[in-house]
C-alpha positions in Angstrom: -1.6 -25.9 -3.2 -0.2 -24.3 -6.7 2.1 -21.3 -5.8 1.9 -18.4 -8.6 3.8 -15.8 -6.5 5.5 -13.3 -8.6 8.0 -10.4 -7.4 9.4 -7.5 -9.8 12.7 -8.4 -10.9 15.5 -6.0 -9.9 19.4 -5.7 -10.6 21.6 -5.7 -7.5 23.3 -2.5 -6.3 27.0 -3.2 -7.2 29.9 -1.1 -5.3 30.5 2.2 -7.2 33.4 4.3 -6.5 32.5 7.6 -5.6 34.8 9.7 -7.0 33.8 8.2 -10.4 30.4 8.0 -9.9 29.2 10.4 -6.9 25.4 11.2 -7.2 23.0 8.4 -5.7 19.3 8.7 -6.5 16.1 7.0 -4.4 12.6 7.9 -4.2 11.1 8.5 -0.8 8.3 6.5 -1.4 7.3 4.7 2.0 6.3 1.0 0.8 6.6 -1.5 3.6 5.1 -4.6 1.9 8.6 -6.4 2.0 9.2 -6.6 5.2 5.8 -8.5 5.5 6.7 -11.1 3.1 10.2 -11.9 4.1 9.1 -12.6 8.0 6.2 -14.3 6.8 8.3 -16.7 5.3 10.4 -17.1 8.0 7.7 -17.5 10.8 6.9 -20.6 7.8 10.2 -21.8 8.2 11.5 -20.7 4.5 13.1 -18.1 3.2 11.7 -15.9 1.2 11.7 -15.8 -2.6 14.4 -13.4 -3.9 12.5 -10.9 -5.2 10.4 -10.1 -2.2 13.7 -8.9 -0.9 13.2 -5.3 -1.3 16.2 -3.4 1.3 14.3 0.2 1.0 11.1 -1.4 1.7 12.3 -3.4 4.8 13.9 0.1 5.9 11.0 2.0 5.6 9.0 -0.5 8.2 10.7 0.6 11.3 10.5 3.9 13.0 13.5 5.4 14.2 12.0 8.0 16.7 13.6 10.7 14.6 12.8 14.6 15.5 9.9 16.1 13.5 10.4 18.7 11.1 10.1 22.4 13.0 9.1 25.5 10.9 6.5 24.2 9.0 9.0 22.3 6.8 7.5 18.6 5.1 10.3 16.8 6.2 13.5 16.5 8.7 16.8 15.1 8.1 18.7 13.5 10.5 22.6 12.7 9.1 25.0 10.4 10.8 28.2 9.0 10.4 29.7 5.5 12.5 32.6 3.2 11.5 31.7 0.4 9.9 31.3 -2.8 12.0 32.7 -4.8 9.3 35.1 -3.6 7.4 38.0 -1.5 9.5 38.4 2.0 8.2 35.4 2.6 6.1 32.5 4.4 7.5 29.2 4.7 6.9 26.4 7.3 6.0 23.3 7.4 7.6 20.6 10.0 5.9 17.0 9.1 7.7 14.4 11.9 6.6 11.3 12.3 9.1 8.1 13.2 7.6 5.4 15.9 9.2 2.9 14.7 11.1 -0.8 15.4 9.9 -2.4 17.3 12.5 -5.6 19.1 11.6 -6.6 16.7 8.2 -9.0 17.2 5.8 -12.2 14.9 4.8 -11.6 11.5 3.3 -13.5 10.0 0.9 -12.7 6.0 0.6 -13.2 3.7 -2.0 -12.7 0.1 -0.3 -11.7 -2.1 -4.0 -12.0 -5.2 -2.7 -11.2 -8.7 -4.7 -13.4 -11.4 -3.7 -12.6 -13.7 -6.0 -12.8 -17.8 -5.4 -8.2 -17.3 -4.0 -9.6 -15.5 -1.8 -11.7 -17.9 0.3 -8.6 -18.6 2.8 -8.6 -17.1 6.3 -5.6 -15.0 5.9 -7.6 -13.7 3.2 -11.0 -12.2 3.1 -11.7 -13.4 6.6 -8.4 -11.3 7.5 -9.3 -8.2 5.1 -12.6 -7.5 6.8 -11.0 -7.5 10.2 -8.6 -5.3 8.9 -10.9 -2.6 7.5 -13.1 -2.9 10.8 -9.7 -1.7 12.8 -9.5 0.9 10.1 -12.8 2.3 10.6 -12.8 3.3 14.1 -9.7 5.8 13.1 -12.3 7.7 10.7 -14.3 10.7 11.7 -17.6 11.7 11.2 -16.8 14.0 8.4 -15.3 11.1 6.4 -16.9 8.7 3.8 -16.8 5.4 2.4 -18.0 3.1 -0.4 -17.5 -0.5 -1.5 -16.3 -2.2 -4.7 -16.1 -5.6 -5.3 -14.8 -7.6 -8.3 -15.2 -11.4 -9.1 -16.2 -12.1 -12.4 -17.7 -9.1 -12.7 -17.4 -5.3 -10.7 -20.2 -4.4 -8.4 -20.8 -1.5 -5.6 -22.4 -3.0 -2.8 -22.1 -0.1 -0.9 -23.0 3.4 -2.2 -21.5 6.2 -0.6 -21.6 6.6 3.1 -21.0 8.8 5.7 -18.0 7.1 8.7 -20.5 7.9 11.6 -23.2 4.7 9.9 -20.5 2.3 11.2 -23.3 0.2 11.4 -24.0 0.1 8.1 -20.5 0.0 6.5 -20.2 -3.1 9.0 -23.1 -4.8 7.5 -21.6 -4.9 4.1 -18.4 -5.7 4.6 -19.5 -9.0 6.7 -21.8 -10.0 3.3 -18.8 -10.3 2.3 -18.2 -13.6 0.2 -15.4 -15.4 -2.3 -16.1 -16.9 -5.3 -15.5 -16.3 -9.3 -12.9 -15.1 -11.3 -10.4 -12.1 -11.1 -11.6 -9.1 -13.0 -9.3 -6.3 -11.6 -9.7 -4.0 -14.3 -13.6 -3.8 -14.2 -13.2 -3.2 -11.0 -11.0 -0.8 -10.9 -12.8 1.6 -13.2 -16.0 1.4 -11.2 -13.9 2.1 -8.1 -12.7 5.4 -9.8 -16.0 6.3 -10.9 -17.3 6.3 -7.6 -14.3 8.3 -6.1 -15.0 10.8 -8.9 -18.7 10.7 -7.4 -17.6 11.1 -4.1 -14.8 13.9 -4.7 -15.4 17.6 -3.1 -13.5 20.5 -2.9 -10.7 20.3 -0.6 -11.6 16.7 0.7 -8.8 13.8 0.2 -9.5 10.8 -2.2 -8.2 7.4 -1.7 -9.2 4.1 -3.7 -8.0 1.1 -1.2 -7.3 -2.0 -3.2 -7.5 -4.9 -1.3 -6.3 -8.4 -2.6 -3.7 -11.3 -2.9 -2.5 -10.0 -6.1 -4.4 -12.4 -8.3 -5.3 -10.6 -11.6 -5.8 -13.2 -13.8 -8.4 -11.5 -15.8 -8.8 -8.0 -17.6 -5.6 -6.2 -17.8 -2.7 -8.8 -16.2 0.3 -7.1 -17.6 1.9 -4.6 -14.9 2.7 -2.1 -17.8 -0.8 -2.5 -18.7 -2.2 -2.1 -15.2 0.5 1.2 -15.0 -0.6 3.0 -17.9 -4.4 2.5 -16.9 -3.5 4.2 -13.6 -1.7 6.7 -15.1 -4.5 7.8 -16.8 -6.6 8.0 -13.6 -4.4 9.3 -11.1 -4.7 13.5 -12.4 -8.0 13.7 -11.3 -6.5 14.0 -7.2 -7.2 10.3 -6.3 -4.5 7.9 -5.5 -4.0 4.4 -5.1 -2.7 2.1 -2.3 -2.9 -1.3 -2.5 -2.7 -3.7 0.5 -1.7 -7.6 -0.3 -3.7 -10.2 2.2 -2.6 -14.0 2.5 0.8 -15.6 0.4 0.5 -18.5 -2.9 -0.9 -15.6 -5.3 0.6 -12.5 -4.7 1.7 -11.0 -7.4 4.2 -8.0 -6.0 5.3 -6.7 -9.6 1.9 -6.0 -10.3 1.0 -4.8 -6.7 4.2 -2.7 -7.2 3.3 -1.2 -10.4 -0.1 0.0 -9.1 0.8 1.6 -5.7 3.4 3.5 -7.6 1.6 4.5 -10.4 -0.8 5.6 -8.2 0.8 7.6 -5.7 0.3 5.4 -3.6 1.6 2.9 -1.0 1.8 -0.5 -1.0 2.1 -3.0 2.1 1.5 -6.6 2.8 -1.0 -7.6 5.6 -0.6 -10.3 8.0 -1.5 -11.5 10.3 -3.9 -8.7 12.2 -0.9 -6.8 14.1 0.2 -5.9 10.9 -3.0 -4.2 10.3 -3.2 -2.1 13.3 0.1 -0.8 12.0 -0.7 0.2 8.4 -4.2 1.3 9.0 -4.6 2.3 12.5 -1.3 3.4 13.7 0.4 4.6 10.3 -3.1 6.0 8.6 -2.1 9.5 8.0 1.1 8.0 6.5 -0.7 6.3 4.5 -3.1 8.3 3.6 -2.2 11.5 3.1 0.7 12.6 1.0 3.5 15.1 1.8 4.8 15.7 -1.6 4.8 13.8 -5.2 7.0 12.5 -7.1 10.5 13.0 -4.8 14.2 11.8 -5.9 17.0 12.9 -3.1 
């Protein structure tokens, strides 16, 4: 099978010294999708390509058991310092930062933007997403809502608007599922927003959920493209995550560029496990944001 994986380039850290150079900057964005790839490709027996190799990504995966945050403060830090195990007399730094657990949330409203174009017709694919999103949906409560996009070829809703408690229902579309067609992301995107903008109340909490294997291979292809498009979308309150299904066309630079862009998070899903983690076990990390935009 042709392989058009594609990861974001990125320069290597180099050693600074630090009474040259003493401020470090990172975002405390909570992507995990690395992590994914690279043991992936080892349970393959490969390694993985280079630029799936993400270090803040694979650090983000893990939990850490770390206190919450007390006071009504968003977030905790918990500050260390060890000798290093390889190098004798240096030490090392360890900032970890614990987020605050969503207790009493508000109403979601869920776009499901899901690619079923022909890549997709693999069973760590489609077959995969829909078992995904059925784990997903028994974390949802009544008060909740969700829709369905679909793009190949062309964008379509094949579910309107629909209150979590019709499980039934949201069941029923999601198994009429089917791949086949071409890629076209951006149509699909813009009817997904649409119908957030449809669904969006006072107070409630939008999400658009792209699901796909990072094919875009028609519409708007180019990450900076793809980011100024969500750019443009995001002010209105409703983010974007993006969750990667099945390896040979994923394209993390654009997968990268959207979750950001977006607010939102990124991850890579497979096998099953890994969805009861993101979307069961992690869902109010992943869906609901603590605060925007942070450097430390």
């Amino acid at each position: 099978e042709s392989d058009t994986e594609a990861f974001a380039e990125a320069d290597a850290n180099p050693i600074k010294v630090t009474a040259e150079d003493p401020v470090s900057t990172f975002s405390i964005d909570v992507d995990t999708a690395s992590w994914s790839v690279i043991r992936n490709s080892l349970n393959r027996g490969m390694l993985p390509p280079d630029g799936a190799v993400r270090i803040e990504e694979m650090v983000n995966y893990f939990h850490y058991d770390y206190p919450a945050p007390a006071d009504g403060q968003p977030f905790s830090t918990n500050v260390g310092v060890s000798d290093s195990p390889w190098r004798e007399g240096t030490q090392l730094v360890h900032i970890g930062l614990q987020g605050a657990e969503v207790v009493d949330r508000k109403p979601l409203n869920l776009v499901f933007l899901i690619d079923t174009s022909g890549s997709m017709n693999q069973p760590s694919k489609l077959p995969l997403l829909v078992q995904s999103f059925r784990l997903m949906l028994g974390q949802l409560q009544p008060e909740d809502s969700v829709a369905i996009v679909t793009y190949a070829g062309s964008a379509g809703r094949v579910l309107d608007p629909t209150p979590a408690s019709e499980r039934e229902t949201i069941l029923a579309a999601l198994n009429n599922l089917q791949a086949g067609g071409g890629t076209a992301g951006q149509a699909g995107l813009q009817q997904a927003y649409a119908t957030a903008a449809e669904m969006a109340e006072e107070g409630d909490v939008s999400r658009v959920i792209l699901a796909t294997d990072g094919d875009f291979n028609i519409g708007i292809s180019d990450p900076d493209a793809l980011k100024d498009y969500i750019a443009d979308q995001r002010d209105s309150g409703t983010y974007l995550s993006v969750l990667g299904f099945g390896r040979g066309n994923l394209d993390g630079a654009t997968m990268q560029a959207l979750a950001q862009t977006g607010n939102g998070m990124a991850a890579s899903i497979d096998p099953l496990p890994e969805a009861q983690n993101v979307l069961v076990d992690q869902l109010t990390g992943t869906l609901f944001t603590l605060a925007d935009d942070v450097p430390i």
